[in-house]
N, C-alpha and C positions, 0 to 999 in steps of 0.2 A: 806727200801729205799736204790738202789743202786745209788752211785753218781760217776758221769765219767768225767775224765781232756781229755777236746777233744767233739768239738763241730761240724765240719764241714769237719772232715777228712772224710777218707773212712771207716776207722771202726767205731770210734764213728757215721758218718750216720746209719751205719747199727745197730748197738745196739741201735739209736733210734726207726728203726722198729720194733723192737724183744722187747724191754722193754719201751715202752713210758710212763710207769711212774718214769723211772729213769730221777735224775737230770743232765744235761749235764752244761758243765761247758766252754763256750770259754773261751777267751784271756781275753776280756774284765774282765770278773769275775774272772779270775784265770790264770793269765800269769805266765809263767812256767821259765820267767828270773827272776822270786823273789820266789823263792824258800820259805823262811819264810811264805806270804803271800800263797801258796797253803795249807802248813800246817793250818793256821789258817783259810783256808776253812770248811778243812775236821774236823775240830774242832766245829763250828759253827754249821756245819749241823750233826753232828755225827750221817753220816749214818751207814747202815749193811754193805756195804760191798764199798768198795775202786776201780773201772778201771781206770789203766792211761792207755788211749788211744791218748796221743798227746805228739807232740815231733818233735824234728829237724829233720826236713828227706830229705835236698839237700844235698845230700852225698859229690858232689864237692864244693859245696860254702862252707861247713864246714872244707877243708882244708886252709882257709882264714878266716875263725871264729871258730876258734876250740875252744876258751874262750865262745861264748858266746852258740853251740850246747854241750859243756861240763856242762854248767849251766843247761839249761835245760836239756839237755837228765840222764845228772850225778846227779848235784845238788839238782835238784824240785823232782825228782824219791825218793831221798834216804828220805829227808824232808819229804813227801808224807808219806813214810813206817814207818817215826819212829814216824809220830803222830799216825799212824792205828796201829802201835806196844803199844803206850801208851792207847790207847783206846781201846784194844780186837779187833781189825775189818781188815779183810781179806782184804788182797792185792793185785788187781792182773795188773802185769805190761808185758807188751808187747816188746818184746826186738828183737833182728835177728839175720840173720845166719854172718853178717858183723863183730861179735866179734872173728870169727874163721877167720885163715889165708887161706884157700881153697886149702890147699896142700891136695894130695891123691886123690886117687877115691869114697874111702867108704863113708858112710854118717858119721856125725859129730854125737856122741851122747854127752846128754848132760853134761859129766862129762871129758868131753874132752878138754887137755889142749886148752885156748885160747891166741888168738896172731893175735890183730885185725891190718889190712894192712893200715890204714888210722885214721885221724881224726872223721868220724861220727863213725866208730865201736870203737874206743876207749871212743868216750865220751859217748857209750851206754853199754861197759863194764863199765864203770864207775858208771853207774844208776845202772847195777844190784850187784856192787859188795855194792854200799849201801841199798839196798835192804834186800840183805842177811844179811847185819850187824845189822839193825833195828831189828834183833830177832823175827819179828811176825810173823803170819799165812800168808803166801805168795804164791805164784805162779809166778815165770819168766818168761815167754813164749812167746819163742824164735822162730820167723818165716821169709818168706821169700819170695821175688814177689808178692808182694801184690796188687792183683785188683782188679776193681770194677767198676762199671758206673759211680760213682762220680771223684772227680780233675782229678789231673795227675796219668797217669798209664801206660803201657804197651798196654795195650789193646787198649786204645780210640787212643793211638800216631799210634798204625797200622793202625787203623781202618782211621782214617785220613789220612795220609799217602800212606794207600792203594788204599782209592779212590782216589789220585791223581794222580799218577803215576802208571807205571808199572811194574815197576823192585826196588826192594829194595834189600841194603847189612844190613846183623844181625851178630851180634856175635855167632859165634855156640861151641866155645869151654868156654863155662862159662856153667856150669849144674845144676841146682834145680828144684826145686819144686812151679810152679805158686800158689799163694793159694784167694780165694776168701776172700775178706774182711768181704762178710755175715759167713760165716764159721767160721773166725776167732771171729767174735763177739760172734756167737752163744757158741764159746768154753770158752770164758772170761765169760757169764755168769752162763754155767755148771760151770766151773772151781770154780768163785767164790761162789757157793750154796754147793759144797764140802767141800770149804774149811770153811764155816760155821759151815756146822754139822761135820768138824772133821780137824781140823787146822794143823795134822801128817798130813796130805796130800802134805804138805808146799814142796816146792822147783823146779828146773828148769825143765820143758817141751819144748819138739819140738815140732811143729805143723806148718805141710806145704804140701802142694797140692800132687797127686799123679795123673800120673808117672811122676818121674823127666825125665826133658828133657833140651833142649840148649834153649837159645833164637831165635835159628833161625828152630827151633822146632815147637817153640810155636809161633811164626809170621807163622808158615804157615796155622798151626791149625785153627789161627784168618782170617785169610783169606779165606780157606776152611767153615768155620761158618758161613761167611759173604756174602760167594757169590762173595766173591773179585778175580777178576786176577790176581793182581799182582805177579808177580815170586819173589822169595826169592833166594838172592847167600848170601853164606857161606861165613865168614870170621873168620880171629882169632883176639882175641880179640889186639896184636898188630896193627893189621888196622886202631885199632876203641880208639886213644888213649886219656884220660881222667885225667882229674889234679889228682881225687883218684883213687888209685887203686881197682878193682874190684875183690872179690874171682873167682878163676876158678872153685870151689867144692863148689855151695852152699847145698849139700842132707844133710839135716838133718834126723838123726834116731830117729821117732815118736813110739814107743813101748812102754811108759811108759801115753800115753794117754787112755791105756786103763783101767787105774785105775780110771778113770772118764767118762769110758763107752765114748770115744771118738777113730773114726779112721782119719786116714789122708782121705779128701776129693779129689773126684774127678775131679778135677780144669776143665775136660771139661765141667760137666755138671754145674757148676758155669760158665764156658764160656760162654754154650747157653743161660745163663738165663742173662747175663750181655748184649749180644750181643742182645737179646732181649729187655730190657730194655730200649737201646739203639736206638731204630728201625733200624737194621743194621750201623748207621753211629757213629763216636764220637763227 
């Protein structure tokens, strides 16, 4: 039995598709600002295998609560690992490309100094540096633009957006990799059946959409998918100014995903099927 922290996100939705006899775990059962109390979850049900799929993810409001996205994203991650480290049972937490500063062009791999620009990449350096300390069968993986049909996202904000007006400004000099939330899930549960039959597997992976592009890339694309008009104008990212700072480089280099028979997805054809999903609107 796999059990997952994260109950109505976008990836935990989708690992409900993909494994509906895994347990999910909200807030209510398992709030990730009592750190202690998640351990004693993962105690209780002693399952096989560990997804933290949930976590503080309003990148700006966490520069006004970095106490309590540090709890969780930092705190309840590491707790999480060192009961799965006392109990034999594989870990797998979901981290991003926000622990990297986005200086450069190349992609980030994963052994690459980091130097996160803000409060949420810090307080998620933080989860994975306890992570790694908890000593167990593990996996960090670290991704980026994440979408899906479900909350908030990129996609539903154009898709909205789109149909109402005609003309929108994007960010085009920020760069990564959109990646689908089904993708993402599907790799947490390869990742975690790896890491059962053979625990050396243990440590930090990339894993994010392919080809990297701009945000104002990828707003046209959704457009283009949608049947939308609307025109897309280019901006930089000083136009578009924001309490946290954003990476300008989110590419991450995925090459060690294929030790678990995984490649980077192709985020459009995760497009069509979201945009689908969706009956063209958000």
């Amino acid at each position: 039995m796999i059990l997952v922290f994260g109950k109505t996100g976008q990836v935990a939705t989708e690992l409900a598709r993909l494994a509906p006899d895994a347990i999910f775990l909200g807030r209510n059962a398992a709030d990730l600002s009592d750190p202690d109390a998640c351990a004693r979850v993962i105690r209780e049900y002693a399952p096989a295998a560990v997804i933290n799929a949930a976590a503080y993810t309003v990148v700006d409001r966490a520069e006004e609560e970095e106490a309590l996205a540090t709890t969780i994203n930092g705190d309840a991650p590491a707790a999480m690992a060192r009961e799965c480290a006392a109990l034999g049972v594989p870990f797998v937490h979901i981290s991003t490309d926000y622990v990297f500063d986005g200086a450069g062009e190349a992609p980030f791999a994963p052994d690459h100094p980091t130097a996160p620009l803000g409060a949420y990449g810090r307080s998620k350096l933080r989860g994975e540096e306890g992570v790694r300390a908890a000593g167990g069968a593990h996996v960090i993986l670290r991704t980026s633009w994440v979408v899906s049909a479900h909350g908030s996202n990129f996609v539903k904000t154009m898709l909205r957006l789109g149909a109402e007006r005609d003309r929108l400004t994007v960010v085009a000099d920020q760069i990564g990799g959109p990646t689908p939330a089904r993708d993402i899930a599907d790799a947490c549960l390869r990742i975690a059946r790896a890491l059962q039959a053979d625990p050396d597997t243990s440590g930090i992976q990339h894993f994010s959409g392919a080809p990297d592009t701009s945000w104002a890339g990828f707003a046209r694309t959704i457009m283009a998918e949608a049947g939308l008009a609307c025109e897309i104008a280019e901006i930089p990212t000083s136009d578009w100014p924001t309490p946290a700072r954003r990476p300008l480089n989110s590419k991450l280099e995925c090459a060690g995903l294929a030790a678990f028979g995984l490649t980077r997805p192709d985020w459009r054809k995760g497009l069509a099927d979201i945009i689908a999903e969706l009956g063209g609107r958000a």
